[in-house]
C-alpha positions in Angstrom: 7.3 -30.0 10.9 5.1 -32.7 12.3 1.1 -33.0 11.4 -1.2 -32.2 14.1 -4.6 -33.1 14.4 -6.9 -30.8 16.4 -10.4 -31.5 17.7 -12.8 -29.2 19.1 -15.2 -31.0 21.4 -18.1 -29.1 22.5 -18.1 -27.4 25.8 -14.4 -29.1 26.6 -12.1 -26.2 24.9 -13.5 -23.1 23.7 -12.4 -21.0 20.6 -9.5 -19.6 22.2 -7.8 -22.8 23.7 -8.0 -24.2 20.1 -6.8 -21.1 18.0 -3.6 -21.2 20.9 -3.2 -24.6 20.7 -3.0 -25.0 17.0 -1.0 -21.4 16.2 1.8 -22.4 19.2 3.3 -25.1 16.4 4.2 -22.2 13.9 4.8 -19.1 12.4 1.6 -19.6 10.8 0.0 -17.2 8.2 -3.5 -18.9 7.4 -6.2 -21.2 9.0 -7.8 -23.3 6.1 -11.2 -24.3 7.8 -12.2 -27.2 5.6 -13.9 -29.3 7.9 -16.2 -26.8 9.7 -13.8 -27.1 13.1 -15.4 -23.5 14.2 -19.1 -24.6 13.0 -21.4 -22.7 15.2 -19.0 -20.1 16.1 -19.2 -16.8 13.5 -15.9 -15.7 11.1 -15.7 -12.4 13.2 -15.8 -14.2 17.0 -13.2 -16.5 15.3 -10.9 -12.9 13.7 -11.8 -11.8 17.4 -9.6 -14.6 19.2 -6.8 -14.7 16.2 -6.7 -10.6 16.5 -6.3 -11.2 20.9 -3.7 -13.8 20.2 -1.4 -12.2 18.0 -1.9 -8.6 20.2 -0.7 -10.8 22.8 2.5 -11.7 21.3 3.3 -8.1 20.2 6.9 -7.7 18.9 7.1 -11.4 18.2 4.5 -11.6 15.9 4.5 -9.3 12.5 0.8 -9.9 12.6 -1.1 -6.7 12.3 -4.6 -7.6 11.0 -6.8 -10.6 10.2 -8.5 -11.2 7.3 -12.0 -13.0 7.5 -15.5 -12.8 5.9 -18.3 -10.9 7.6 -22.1 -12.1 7.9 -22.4 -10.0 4.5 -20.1 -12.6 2.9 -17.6 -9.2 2.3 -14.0 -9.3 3.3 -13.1 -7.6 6.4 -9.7 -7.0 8.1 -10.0 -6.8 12.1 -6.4 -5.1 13.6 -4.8 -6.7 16.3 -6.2 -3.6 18.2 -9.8 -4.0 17.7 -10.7 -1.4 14.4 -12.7 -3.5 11.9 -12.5 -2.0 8.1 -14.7 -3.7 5.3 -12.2 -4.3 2.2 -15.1 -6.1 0.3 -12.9 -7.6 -2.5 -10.1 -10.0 -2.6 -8.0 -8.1 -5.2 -4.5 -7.7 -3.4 -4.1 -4.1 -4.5 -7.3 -2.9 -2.8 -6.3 -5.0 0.0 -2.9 -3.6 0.6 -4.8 -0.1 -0.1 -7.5 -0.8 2.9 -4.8 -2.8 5.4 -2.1 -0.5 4.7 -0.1 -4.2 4.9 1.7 -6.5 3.2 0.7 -10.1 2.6 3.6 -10.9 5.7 1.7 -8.8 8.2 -2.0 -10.6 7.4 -3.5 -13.9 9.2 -6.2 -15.2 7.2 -9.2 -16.9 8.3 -10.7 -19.2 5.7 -14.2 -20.5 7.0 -15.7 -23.5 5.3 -17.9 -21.8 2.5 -14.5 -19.9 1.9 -11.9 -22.5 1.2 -12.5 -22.9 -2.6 -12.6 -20.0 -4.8 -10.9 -16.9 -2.9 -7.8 -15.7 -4.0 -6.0 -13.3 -1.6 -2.1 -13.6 -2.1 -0.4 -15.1 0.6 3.3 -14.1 1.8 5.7 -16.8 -0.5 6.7 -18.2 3.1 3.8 -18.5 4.8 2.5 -21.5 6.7 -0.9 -23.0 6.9 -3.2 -24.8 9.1 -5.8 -27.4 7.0 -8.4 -28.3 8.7 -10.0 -31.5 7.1 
């Protein structure tokens, strides 16, 4: 697979024409947000898009829920039909418990302040978007 570089140019592409763009290269399981791509633009508006996109895929997709961090800074899964549940910890048990999924059927959202220091297991072949 070829690198792609994505740039998100204020008032030129919103959220949505980005998350589509970068997510039609891939069976992709995680967006790394390093370099602050969706600065200005909260983790849940962010899970809202990613959640829309994968709804509108439906059978194609094993997507069911999003992972991101809340306002709170606690871990929240938003379902590809809109309920919100706070899981609150990254342990994979409690988040298989809270998701009722396994690590195939999450997207995760990594904002910035995220990147380094959570550990939530990832399906063995997943792909990944860095954003540097």
């Amino acid at each position: 697979m070829s690198s792609q570089v994505y740039t998100l140019i204020p008032g030129s592409q919103g959220t949505k024409e980005l998350v589509q763009q970068m997510l039609m290269h891939g069976d992709y399981r995680a967006i790394i947000d390093v370099g602050a791509l969706f600065k200005g633009v909260s983790n849940e508006e962010v899970a809202q898009v990613l959640a829309t996109h994968f709804r509108s895929l439906g059978a194609k997709s094993h997507v069911r829920k999003v992972l991101y961090f809340n306002g709170e800074d606690e871990l929240c899964a938003l379902s590809v039909d809109g309920r919100r549940d706070v899981i609150g910890t990254t342990h994979n048990e409690r988040i298989i418990e809270k998701t009722g999924c396994s690590p195939r059927e999450l997207f995760t959202y990594y904002d910035q302040r995220h990147t380094t220091g959570t550990d939530i297991r990832q399906d063995s072949t997943a792909l990944h978007i860095l954003k540097s």
